[in-house]
Each structure stands twice: as structure tokens, then as C-alpha cells.
C-alpha positions as CSV (number, residue, x, y, z in Angstrom):
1,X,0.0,0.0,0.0
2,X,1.4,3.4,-1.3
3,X,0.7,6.2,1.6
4,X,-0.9,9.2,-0.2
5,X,-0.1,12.8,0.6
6,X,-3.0,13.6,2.9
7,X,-2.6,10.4,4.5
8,X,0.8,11.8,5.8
9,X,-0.8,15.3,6.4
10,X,-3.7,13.8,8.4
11,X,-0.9,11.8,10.4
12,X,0.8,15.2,11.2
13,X,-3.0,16.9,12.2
14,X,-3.7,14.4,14.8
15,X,-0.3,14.8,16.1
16,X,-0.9,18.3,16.4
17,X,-4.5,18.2,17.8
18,X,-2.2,15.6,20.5
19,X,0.0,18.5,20.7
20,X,2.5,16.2,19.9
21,X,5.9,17.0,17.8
22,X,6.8,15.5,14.6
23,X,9.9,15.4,13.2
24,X,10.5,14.2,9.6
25,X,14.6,13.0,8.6
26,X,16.3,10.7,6.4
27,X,17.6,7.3,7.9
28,X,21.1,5.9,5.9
29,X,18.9,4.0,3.7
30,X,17.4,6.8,2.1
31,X,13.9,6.0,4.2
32,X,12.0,8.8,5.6
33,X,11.9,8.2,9.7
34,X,8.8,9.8,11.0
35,X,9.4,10.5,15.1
36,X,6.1,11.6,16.8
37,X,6.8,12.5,21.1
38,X,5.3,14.6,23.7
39,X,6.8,17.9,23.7
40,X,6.6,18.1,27.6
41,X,7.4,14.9,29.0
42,X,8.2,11.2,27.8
43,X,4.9,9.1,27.5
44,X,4.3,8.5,24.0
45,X,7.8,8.4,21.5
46,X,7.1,6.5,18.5
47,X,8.8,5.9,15.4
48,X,6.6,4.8,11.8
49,X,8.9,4.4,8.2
50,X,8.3,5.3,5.0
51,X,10.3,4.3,2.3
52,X,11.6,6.3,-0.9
53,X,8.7,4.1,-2.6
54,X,6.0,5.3,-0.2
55,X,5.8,2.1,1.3
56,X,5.3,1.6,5.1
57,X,8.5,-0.2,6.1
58,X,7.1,-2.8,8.9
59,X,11.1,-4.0,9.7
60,X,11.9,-0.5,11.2
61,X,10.0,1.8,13.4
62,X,7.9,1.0,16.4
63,X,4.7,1.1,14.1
64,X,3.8,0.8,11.1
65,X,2.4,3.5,9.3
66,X,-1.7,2.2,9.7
67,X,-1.0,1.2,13.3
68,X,0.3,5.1,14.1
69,X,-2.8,6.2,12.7
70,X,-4.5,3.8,14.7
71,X,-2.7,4.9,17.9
72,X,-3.4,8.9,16.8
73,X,-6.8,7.8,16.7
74,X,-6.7,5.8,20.2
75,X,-5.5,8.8,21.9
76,X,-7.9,11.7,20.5
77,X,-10.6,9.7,21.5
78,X,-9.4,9.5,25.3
79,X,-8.4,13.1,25.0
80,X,-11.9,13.9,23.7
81,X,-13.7,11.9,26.8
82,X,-11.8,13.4,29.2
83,X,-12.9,17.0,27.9
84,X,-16.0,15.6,28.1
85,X,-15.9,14.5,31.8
86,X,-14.2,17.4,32.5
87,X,-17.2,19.8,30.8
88,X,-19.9,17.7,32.6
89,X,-17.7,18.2,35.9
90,X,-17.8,22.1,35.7
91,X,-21.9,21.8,34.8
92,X,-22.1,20.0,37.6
93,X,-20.3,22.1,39.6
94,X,-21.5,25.6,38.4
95,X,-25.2,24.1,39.8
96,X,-24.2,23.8,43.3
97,X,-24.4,26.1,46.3
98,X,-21.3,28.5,47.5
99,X,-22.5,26.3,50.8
100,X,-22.4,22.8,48.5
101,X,-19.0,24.1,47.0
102,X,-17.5,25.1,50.2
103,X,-18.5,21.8,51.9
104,X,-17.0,19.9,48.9
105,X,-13.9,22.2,49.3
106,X,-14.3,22.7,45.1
107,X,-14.5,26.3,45.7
């Protein structure tokens, strides 16, 4: 399978909604290395390979190209329930009492 263009651009738009960094270099056998980390700490550092031929190199890297986009995937949809819980949290909050907040010590 040949990765397109805006596969690779919807790769990097994932990262970015992750606020995660990408950086893009040549490896000595001419094969693009695609590093994706954390800009502010050290739990996700992953590696995917593409080769000159657009391939997805499954011998190098720590994914594949399809399973990166998998994990990209994985992790906006926990970043996007947590927002959620964290919305329903403050609704929750903003209907309570200054007494109910203070006794809750969420004031």
C-alpha cells in the first residue's frame, strides 16, 4: 500500500491536535523516519517508516504506518472523553451552592 499525501498530512494533524511533535529525517537508507513524542514529557515516543517508494516499512520503526494512525486515533478519542468529563464536571459544579461548594472544598 502506497501512503498518499494527505494520508501523511492527516498523520501530522492528529499529532498536532495531540500536541504532539513531529519530526520528519532521512535514515542511511534513504527511508523517511517519522518520530512523533510529547513535547513536555516522555509518555508516548514513537517511530513509523516510509520508504523512498512510499511504502510503510514494517522491519523499522515502532509502528507501522496504519497502526500510528491507529494509535493517533486511540489517543484523541481518550483526550476527547476526558474534555468531556471534564465539561460535565464544571456543569455540575456551576449548579451547586457556594454552601455545597464550600462543603466539597471545590471552591
Amino acid at each position: 500500500m502506497t501512503i498518499q499525501t494527505t494520508e501523511l498530512l492527516k498523520l501530522f494533524i492528529k499529532a498536532n491536535q495531540l500536541d504532539l511533535s513531529v519530526v520528519v529525517r532521512e535514515d542511511k537508507d534513504g527511508d523517511y523516519v517519522i518520530k512523533i513524542t510529547e513535547r513536555w514529557g516522555d509518555d508516548f515516543n514513537a517511530a513509523t517508516i516510509i520508504t523512498q517508494e512510499g511504502e510503510s516499512n514494517w522491519n523499522k520503526g515502532d509502528y507501522p504506518f496504519d497502526t500510528m494512525m491507529n494509535v493517533l486515533d486511540e489517543m484523541l478519542e481518550e483526550k476527547k472523553q476526558k474534555e468531556i468529563k471534564e465539561q460535565k464536571r464544571q456543569e455540575l459544579i456551576a449548579r451547586l451552592t457556594d454552601e455545597e461548594k464550600e462543603l466539597l472544598g471545590v471552591k
